[in-house]
Structures are given as structure tokens and as C-alpha cells.
C-alpha positions as a printed NumPy array, in Angstrom:
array([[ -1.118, -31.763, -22.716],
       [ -3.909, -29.625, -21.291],
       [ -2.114, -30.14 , -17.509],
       [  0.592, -28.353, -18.603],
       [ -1.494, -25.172, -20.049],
       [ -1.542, -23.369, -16.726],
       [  2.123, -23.525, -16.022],
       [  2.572, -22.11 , -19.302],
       [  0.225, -19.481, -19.439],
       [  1.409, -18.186, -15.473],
       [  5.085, -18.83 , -17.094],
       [  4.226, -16.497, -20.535],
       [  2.56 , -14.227, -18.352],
       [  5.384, -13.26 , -15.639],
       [  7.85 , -13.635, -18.742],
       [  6.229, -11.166, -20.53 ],
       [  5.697,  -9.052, -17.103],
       [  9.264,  -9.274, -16.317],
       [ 10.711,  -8.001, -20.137],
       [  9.096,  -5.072, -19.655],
       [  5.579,  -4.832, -21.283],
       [  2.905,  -3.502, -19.971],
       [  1.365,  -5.091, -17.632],
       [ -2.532,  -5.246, -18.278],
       [ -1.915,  -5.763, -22.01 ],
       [  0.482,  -8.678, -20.899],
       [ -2.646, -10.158, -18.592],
       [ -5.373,  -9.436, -21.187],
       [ -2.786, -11.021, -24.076],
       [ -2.026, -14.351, -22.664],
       [ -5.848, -14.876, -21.621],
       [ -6.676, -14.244, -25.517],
       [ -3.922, -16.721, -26.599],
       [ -4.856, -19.396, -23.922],
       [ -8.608, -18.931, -24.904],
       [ -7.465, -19.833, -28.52 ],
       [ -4.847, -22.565, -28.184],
       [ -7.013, -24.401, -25.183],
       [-10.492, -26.436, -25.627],
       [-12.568, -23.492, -24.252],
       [-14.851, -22.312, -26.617],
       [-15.105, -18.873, -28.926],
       [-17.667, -17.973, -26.408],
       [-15.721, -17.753, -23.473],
       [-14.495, -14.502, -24.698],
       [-18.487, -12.815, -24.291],
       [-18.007, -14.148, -20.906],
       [-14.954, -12.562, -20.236],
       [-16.433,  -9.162, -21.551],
       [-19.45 ,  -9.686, -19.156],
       [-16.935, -10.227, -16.055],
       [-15.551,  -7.297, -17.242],
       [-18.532,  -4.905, -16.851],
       [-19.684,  -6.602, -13.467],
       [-16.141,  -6.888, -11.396],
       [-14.65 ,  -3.483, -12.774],
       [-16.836,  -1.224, -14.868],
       [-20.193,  -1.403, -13.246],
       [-18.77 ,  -1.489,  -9.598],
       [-19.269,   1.621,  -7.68 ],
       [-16.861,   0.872,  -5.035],
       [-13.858,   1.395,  -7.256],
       [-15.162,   4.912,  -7.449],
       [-13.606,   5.703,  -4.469],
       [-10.035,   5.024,  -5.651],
       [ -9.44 ,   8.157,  -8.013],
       [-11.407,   9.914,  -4.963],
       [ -8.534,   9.114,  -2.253],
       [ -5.525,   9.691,  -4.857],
       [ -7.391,  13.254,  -5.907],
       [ -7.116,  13.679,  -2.452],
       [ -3.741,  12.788,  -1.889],
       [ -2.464,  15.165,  -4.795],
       [ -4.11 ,  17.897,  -3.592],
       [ -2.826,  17.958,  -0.235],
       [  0.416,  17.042,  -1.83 ],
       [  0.601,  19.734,  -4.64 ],
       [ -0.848,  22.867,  -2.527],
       [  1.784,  22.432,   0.008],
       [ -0.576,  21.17 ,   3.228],
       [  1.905,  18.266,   3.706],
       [  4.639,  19.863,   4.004],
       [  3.117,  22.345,   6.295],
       [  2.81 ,  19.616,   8.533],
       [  5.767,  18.107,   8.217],
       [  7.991,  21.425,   8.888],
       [  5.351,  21.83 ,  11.724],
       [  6.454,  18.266,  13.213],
       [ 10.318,  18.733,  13.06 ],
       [  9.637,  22.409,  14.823],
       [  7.701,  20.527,  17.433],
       [ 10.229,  17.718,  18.355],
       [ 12.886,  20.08 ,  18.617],
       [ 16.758,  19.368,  17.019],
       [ 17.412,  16.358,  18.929],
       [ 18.299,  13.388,  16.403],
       [ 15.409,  10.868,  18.413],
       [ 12.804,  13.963,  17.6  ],
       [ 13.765,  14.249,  13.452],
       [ 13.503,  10.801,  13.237],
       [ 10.111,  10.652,  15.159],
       [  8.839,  13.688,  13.408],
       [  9.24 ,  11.793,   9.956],
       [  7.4  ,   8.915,  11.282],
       [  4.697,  11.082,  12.212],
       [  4.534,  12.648,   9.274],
       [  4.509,   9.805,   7.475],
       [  1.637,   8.352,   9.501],
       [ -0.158,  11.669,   8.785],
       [  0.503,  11.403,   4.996],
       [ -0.624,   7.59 ,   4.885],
       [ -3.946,   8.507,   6.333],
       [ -4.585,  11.666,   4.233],
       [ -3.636,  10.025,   1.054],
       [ -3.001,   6.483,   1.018],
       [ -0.3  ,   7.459,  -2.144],
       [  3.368,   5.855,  -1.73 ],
       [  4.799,   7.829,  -4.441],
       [  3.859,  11.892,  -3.208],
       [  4.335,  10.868,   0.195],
       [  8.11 ,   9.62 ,  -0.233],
       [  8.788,  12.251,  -2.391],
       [  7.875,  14.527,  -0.15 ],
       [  9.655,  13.373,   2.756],
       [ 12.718,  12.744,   0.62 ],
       [ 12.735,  16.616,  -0.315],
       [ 12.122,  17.449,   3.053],
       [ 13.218,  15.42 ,   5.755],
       [ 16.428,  13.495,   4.372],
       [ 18.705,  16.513,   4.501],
       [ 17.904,  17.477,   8.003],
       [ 18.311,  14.016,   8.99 ],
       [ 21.802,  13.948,   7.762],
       [ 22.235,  17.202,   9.344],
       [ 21.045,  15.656,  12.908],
       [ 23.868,  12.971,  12.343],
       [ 22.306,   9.801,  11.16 ],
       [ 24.28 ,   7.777,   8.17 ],
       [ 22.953,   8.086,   4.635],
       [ 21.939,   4.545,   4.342],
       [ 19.851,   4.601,   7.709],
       [ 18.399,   8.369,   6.646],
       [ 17.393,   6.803,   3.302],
       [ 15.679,   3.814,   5.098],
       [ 13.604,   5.88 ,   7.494],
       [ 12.139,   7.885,   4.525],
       [ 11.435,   5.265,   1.95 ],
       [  9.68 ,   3.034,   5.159],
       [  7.535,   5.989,   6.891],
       [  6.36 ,   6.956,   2.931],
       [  5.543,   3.26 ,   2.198],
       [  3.225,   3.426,   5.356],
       [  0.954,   5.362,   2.661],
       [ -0.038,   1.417,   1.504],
       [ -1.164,   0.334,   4.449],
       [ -2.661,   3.092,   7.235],
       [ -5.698,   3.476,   5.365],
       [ -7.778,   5.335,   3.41 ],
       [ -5.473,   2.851,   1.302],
       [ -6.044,   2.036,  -2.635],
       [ -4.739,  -1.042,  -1.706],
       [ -7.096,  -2.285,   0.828],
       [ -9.722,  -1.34 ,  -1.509],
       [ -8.407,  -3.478,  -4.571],
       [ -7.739,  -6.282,  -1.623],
       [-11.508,  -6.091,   0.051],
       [-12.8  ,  -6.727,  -3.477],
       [-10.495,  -9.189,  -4.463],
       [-11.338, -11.476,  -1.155],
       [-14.473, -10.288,  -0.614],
       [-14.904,  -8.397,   2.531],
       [-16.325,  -4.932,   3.43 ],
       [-14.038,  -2.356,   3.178],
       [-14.74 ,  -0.581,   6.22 ],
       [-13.821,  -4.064,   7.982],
       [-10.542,  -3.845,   6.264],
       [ -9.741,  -0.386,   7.248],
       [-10.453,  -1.104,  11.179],
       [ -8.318,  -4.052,  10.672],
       [ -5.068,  -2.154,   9.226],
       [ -5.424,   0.191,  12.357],
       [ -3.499,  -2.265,  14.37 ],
       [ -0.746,  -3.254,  12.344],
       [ -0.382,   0.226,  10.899],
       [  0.975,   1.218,  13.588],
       [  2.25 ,  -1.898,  15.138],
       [  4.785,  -1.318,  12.299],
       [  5.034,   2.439,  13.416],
       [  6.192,   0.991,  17.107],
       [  8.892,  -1.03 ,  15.799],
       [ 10.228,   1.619,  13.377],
       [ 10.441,   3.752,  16.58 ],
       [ 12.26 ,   1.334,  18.785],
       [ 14.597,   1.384,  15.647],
       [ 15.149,   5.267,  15.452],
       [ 15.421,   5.529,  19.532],
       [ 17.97 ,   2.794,  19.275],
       [ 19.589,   4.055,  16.364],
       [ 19.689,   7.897,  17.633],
       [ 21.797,   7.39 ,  20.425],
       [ 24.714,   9.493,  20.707],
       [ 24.346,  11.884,  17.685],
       [ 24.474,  15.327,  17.87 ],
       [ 21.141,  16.373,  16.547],
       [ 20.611,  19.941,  15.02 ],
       [ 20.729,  23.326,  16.747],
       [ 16.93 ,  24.9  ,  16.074],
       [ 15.811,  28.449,  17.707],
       [ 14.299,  27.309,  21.502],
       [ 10.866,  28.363,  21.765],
       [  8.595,  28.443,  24.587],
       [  6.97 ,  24.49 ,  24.987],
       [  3.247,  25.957,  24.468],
       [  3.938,  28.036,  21.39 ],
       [  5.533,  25.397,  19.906],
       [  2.3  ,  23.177,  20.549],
       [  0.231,  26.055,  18.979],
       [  2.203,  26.55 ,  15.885],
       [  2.231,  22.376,  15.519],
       [ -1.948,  22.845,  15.622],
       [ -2.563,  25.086,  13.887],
       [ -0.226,  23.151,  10.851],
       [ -1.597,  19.797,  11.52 ],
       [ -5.109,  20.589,  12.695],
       [ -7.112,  20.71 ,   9.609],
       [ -4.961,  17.829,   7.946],
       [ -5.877,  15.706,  11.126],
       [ -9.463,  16.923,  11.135],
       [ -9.921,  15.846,   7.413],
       [ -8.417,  12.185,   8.224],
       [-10.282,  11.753,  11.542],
       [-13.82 ,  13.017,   9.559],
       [-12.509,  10.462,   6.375],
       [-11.853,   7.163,   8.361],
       [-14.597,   7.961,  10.988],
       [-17.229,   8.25 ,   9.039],
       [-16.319,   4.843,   6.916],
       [-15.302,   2.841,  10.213],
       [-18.513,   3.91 ,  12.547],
       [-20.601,   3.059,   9.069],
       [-22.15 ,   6.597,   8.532],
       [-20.51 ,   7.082,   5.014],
       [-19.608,   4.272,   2.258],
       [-16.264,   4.025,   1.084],
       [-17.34 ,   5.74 ,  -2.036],
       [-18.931,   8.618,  -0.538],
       [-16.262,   8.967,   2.32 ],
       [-14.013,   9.063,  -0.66 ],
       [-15.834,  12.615,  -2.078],
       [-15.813,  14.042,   1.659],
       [-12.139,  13.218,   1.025],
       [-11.451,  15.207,  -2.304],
       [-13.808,  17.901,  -1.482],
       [-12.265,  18.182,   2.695],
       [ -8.882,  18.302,   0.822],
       [ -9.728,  21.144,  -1.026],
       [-11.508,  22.869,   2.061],
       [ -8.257,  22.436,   3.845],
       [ -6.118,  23.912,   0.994],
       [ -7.976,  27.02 ,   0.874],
       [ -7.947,  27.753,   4.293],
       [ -4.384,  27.804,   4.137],
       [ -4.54 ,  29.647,   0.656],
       [ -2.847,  27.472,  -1.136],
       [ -5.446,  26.822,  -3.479],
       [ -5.771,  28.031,  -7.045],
       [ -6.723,  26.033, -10.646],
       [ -3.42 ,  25.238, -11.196],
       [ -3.268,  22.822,  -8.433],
       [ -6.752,  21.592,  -8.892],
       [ -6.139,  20.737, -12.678],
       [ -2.714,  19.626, -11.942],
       [ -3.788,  16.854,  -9.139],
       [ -6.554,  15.713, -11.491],
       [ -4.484,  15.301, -14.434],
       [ -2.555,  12.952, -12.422],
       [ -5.218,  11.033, -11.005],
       [ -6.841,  10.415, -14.178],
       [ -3.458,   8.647, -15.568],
       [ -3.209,   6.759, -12.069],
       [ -6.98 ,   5.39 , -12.239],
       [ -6.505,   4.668, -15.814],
       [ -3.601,   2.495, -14.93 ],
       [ -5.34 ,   0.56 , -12.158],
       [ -8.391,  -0.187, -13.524],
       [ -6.909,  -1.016, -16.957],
       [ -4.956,  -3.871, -14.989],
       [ -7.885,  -4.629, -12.889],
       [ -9.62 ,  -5.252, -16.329],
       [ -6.96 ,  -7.613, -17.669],
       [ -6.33 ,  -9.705, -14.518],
       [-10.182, -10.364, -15.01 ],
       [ -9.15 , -11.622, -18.159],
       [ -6.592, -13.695, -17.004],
       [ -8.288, -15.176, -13.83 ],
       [-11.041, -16.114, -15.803],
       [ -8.954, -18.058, -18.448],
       [ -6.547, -19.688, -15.584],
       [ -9.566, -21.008, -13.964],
       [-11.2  , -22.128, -17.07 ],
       [ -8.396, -24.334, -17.793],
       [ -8.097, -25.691, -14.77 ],
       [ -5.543, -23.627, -12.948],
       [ -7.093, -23.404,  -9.836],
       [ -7.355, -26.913,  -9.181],
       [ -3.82 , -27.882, -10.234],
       [ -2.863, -25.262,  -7.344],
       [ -5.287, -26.647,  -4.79 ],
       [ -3.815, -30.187,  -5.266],
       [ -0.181, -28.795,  -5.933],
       [ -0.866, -27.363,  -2.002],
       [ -2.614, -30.278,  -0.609],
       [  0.178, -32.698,  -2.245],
       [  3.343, -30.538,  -0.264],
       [  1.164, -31.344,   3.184],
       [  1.827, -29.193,   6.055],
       [ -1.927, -28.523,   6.519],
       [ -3.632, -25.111,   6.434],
       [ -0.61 , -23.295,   8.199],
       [  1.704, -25.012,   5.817],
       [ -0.012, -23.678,   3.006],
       [ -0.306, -20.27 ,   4.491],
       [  3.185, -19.917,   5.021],
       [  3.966, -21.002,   1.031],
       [  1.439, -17.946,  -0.235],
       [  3.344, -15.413,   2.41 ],
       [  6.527, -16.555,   1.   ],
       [  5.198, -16.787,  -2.573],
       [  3.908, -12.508,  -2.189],
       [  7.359, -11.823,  -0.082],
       [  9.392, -13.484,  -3.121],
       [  7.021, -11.806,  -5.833],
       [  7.792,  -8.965,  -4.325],
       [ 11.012,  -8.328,  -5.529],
       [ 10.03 ,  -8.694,  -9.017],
       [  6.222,  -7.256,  -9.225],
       [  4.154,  -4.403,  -7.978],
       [  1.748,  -5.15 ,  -5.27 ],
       [ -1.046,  -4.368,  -8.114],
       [  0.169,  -7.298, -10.419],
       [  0.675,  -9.552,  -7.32 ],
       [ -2.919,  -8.74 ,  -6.091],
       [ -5.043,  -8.95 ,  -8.684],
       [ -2.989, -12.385, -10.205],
       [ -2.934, -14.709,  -7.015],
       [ -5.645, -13.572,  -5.054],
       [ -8.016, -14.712,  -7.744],
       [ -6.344, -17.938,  -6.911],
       [ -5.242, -18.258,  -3.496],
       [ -8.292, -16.602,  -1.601],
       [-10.648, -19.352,  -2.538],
       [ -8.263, -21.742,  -0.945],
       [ -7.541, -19.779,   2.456],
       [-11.211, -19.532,   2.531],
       [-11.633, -23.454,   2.71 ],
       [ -9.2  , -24.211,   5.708],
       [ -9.696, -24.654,   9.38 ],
       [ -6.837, -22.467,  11.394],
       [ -8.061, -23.586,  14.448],
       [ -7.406, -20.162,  16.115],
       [-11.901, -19.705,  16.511],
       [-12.506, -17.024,  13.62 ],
       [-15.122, -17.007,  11.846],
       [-15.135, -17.464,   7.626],
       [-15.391, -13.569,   7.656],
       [-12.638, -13.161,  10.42 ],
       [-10.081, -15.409,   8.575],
       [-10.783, -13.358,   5.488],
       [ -9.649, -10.399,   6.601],
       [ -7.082, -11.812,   8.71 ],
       [ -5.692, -12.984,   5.628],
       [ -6.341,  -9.989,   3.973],
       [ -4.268,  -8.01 ,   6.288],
       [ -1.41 , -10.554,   6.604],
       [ -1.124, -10.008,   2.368],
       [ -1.282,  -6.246,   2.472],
       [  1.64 ,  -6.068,   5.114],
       [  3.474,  -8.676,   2.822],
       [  2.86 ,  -6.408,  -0.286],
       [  4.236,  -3.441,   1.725],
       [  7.286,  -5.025,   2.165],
       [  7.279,  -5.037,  -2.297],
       [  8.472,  -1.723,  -1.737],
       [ 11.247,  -1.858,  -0.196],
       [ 12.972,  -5.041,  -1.579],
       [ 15.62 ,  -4.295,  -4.153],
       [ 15.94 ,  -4.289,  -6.888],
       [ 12.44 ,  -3.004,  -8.2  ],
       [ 10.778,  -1.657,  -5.117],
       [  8.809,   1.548,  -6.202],
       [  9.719,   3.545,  -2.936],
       [ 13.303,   3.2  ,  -3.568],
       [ 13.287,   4.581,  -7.049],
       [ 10.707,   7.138,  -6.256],
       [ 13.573,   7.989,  -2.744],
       [ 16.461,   7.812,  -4.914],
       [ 14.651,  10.357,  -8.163],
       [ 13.581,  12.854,  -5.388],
       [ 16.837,  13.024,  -3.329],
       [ 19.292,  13.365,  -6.24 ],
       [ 23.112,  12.92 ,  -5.267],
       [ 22.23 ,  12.872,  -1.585],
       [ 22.622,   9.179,  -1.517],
       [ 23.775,   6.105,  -3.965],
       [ 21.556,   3.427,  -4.895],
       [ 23.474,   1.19 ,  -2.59 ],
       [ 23.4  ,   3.345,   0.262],
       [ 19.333,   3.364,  -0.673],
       [ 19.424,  -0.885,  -0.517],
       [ 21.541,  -1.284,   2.78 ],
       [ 18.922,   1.533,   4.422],
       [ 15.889,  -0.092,   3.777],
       [ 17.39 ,  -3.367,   5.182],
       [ 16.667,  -2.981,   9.068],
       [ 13.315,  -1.795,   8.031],
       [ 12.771,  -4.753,   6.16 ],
       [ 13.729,  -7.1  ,   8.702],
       [ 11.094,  -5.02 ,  11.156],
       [  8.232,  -5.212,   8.499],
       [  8.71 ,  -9.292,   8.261],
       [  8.945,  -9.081,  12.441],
       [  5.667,  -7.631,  12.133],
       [  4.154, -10.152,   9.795],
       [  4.914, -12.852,  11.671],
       [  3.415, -11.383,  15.422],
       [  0.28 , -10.688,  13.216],
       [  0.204, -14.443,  11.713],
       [  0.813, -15.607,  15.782],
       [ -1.402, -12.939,  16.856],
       [ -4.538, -12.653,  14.809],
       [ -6.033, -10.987,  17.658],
       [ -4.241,  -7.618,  16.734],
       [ -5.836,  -7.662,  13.164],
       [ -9.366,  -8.836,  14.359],
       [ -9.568,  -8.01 ,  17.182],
       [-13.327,  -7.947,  19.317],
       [-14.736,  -7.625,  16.017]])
């Protein structure tokens, strides 16, 4: 009988996930029902609460996680990002090749300032999907571009995600961030060969010619400061001069320094962008609290070790088992938010990465974030796949009745395909993830 408790708790638990209930009262739940109906004891619960306190509430890393969304919101709300982006399309001129580039820059440019998926594809859907239908490309492919360059916000850090990941495996978080350099924009270089290919032979749009040097100055002077603030952000994390958490404050309080000088600051955009980072920390750390609970409870009944030998038994040896977590996030995916799919099988599967021998001469820390890196380009991919990917829903909310949910789904297709293309040079490759480090 008590074999078959962890294949019923991880089957109540995505059941419950999947009708619709909240998520970290659906992890918290099952662990309380699985501590009762299992031969743990009463006490298992002060355990829990003690986990509790030392993984979530007493760790001061996390602090920097409502620091980079406040961040985000503030560039987002006062109007600095789309500065920039109106400053990129001016720059690249009407040809179709230089809208689609200018989104991708933009979008590289948002990732790094705010690491949020949501503001930055609603921002580009606003913005950039009407002039890309204007410079000729299809709805579908328009709709693609946008929900792929805003999804780069998960990935090109100052990322939320990396955080949660570096905690969840156990690695610094400035070694995570130098690590997601490379594939940040290894992704960006394929999405490009995509738009060059795809740009050829449409008409583009007809913009007022200005001189080549003023239109360099005007692109400055809009992207300067938000550059500035990234470059001063990631620099001072990566060459270890600031923590992540205090990095994070130079963040919030640059943002706000950047905002006034273009005077686009006032109370109502301060309160606003807190408001909403208040409900957005709430949400993470109230899951990150119950997928303590539940990794706890799955280990204590033996979970863990019914995975390990479920692994060993399919053979295939460490790369074998590699490939069956990749496919196991991809497939999640489609279901989940990269959130739920973090915080329930890392717990679980990082342990077991950490215990094979690749062959490929990294060291335990190496691998770590190697593997790290390979799951946080998986999760990216999560939003994009239909039907639940967030980016999709927040594309197809922002844009209106500029495109159909299927035109949405065969958009984000190509850039699917690309983002899996990716994954699998980085697993042949790990020397674009590590590195010399």
C-alpha cells in the first residue's frame, strides 16, 4: 500500500492543479492529507513549519524578487519602455527586416530591465504588432514574434526565474545569471535568422528619412538611461560587487532615477507598480511555501526514491535520464506554469542530476548550473505552448481583434521549434552555458 502513496499524492496534486484551484493551497492541501493518511507522524507537520521559515521566510535572497518586478512596473507604467521601443523602430528605419529586429531588441532590452513576461508582451503587443502588420508580415508570424521576444523577459536575466531556480538547485545566483548570457541570446540569433528569412520580399512601411546620425542620437538619448540601469544592475551582480538582493534595490531605486529624468514620474505610478508587485510576490512566495510542503511530504514517503529507481530501472544512463526530465518540463509545459513545474520537480529531480557522471569534465557545480540553464530554457518554451501558455493569453488580451487565438497558436509555432533547436545545441554544447567558468 504505502508504494502506491506517491503516485497518488503527485496524481491528487496535478488533478487538483489542473481543475482549477489554486495552486499553493492545492500543494499545501495534499501534503496535509498525505501527512494524515501515511505512517509519518503528527510531528512532521512542526517540521514542515520549520522548513517553512528557513527555505522561504527567513531567506534574504528572495528579497530580491519583488525588487526586480518593482522594477519592471515602473519602467513599464511611466512609459520608459515604450520610449525605447518607438526609439528602436525610428532607428531601423521602415524596412520589414528592421521592425522585426527592432522588436527583438526591444524585447532583449525589456528582459534585462525587468525580467516580467506579462508587461513586457503587453507592451510590445500594444506597440509593435500593428506596425508589423503594417510592414507586411502575416498575423500569425506578427503574433509569434511578439509573444517570443516578450517571453525573453524569463530568461535574459535579472530573471525571477533564475532566482527561484538557483535556490531550488543550489547554486549562486550570480553564476546563473552569467550562464543565461549565452543562451539568451543564442535564442535571440535564431529568432533573427527567422525574421531575416521571413522578411524577404515585403514592402515594409514608409517612415520620414532622417539624417543616419540624428537618428543614432534620438535612439540614445531613448535607450541610454534604460541601458545604463541594466548594464549598472547585471554588472554589479556578475563582477560580484553587489548581491542579488542589493543589486535588486539599485534596480527599483535606478528605475525610478530613470523615470524622473524623463518626467514621467509621479505617485500614481509609484503606488500603482507597488500595488502590483505586492499581489505578484504574494503569489510566488505563497506557492514557494506550499511546494515546501509538498516536497517535504513526497520525500517523507518515499517519493524520491521510487523516482530514482523508476529512472535507473528505464536504463539509458545519465543522458537517458536527462533527456526523460527535459521531456517531462517540455510536456508539463503545456499544462503548468513554469512556477508549479519548478518548485514541484526540482525538489525531486535535482538531487538525481546531481549524482550522475556526464562525462563531458564539469565539475558538481558546473553540471548544476548546466542543468539549471537547460530547465529554464525548457520552462521558457511553457509559454508559448498552447493551450495554457501565459504569453499567449497575455498577446491575445492586449491585442484585441487584431488576431484570433488560432492565428496566436500557428505564430508561436516556428518560434517554438527554434527555442527546442536551442535546447538541444545547449545540451550538445555545454560549453555555451559554462563556459571558462
Amino acid at each position: 500500500m504505502t508504494e502506491w502513496l506517491p503516485i497518488a499524492m503527485a496524481g491528487l496534486t496535478f488533478a487538483g492543479i489542473l481543475a482549477g484551484y489554486r495552486v499553493a493551497f492545492v500543494l499545501a492541501g495534499s501534503a496535509a492529507l498525505f501527512i494524515l493518511i501515511s505512517d509519518l507522524p503528527i510531528a512532521f507537520f512542526r517540521l514542515i513549519v520549520s522548513r517553512i521559515y528557513a527555505n522561504v521566510l527567513s531567506n534574504w535572497l528572495l528579497v530580491a524578487i519583488p525588487m526586480f518586478i518593482l522594477m519592471g512596473l515602473i519602467l513599464e507604467k511611466s512609459g520608459v519602455a515604450e520610449r525605447a521601443l518607438r526609439g528602436a523602430q525610428r532607428a531601423m528605419g521602415g524596412s520589414a527586416a528592421g521592425m522585426g529586429l527592432s522588436v527583438l531588441v526591444i524585447g532583449v532590452l525589456l528582459a534585462a530591465a525587468s525580467g516580467i513576461v506579462g508587461a513586457s508582451v503587453v507592451l510590445l503587443s500594444l506597440l509593435a504588432l500593428p506596425r508589423l502588420i503594417e510592414a507586411g508580415y502575416d498575423r500569425p508570424t506578427s503574433a509569434g514574434l511578439v509573444a517570443a521576444s516578450g517571453t525573453l523577459a524569463i530568461l535574459i536575466p535579472p530573471s525571477v526565474m533564475l532566482i527561484v531556480l538557483s535556490e531550488q538547485i543550489e547554486t549562486s545566483v550570480p553564476d546563473m545569471f552569467a550562464a543565461a548570457l549565452g543562451p539568451g541570446f543564442l535564442l535571440v540569433g535564431l529568432y533573427a535568422g527567422f525574421v531575416a528569412i521571413r522578411s524577404r520580399g515585403l514592402p515594409g512601411l514608409t517612415l520620414e528619412r532622417e539624417p543616419l546620425l540624428w537618428r543614432l542620437l534620438r535612439l540614445l538619448r531613448d535607450v541610454a538611461p534604460l541601458l545604463a540601469l541594466v548594464v549598472s544592475v547585471l554588472g554589479s551582480i556578475i563582477v560580484g560587487l553587489a548581491t542579488p538582493t542589493e543589486a535588486s534595490g539599485l534596480g527599483a531605486i535606478g528605475a525610478i532615477v530613470v523615470a524622473a529624468l524623463y518626467r514621467k514620474l509621479s505617485m500614481g505610478v509609484v503606488m500603482a507598480a507597488a500595488r502590483e508587485t505586492v499581489v505578484a510576490t504574494s503569489m510566488v512566495l505563497l506557492v514557494m511555501i506550499g511546494a515546501t510542503c509538498f516536497s517535504a511530504v513526497f520525500r517523507g514517503i518515499g517519493g524520491d526514491g521510487m523516482i530514482r529507481d523508476g529512472l535507473a530501472a528505464l536504463g539509458g544512463g545519465p543522458w537517458g535520464v536527462l533527456a526523460l526530465v527535459m521531456l517531462a518540463v517540455f510536456l508539463l509545459g503545456f499544462m503548468l506554469d513554469w512556477l508549479e513545474i519548478t518548485l514541484i520537480l526540482l525538489p525531486i529531480f535535482a538531487p538525481v542530476i546531481a549524482g550522475l557522471d556526464f562525462g563531458i569534465g564539469l565539475t558538481p557545480g558546473q553540471q548544476m548550473v548546466w542543468f539549471g540553464i537547460l530547465v529554464a530554457v525548457n520552462l521558457q518554451t511553457s509559454f508559448l505552448t498552447p493551450p495554457f501558455g501565459f504569453s499567449l493569453f497575455y498577446l491575445r488580451g492586449a491585442a484585441g481583434d487584431r488576431v484570433r487565438m488560432m492565428e496566436v497558436y500557428r505564430g508561436v509555432v516556428p518560434f517554438i521549434v527554434l527555442q527546442v533547436i536551442g535546447l538541444v545545441l545547449l545540451i550538445a554544447f555545454p560549453w555555451l552555458v559554462v563556459g571558462g567558468r
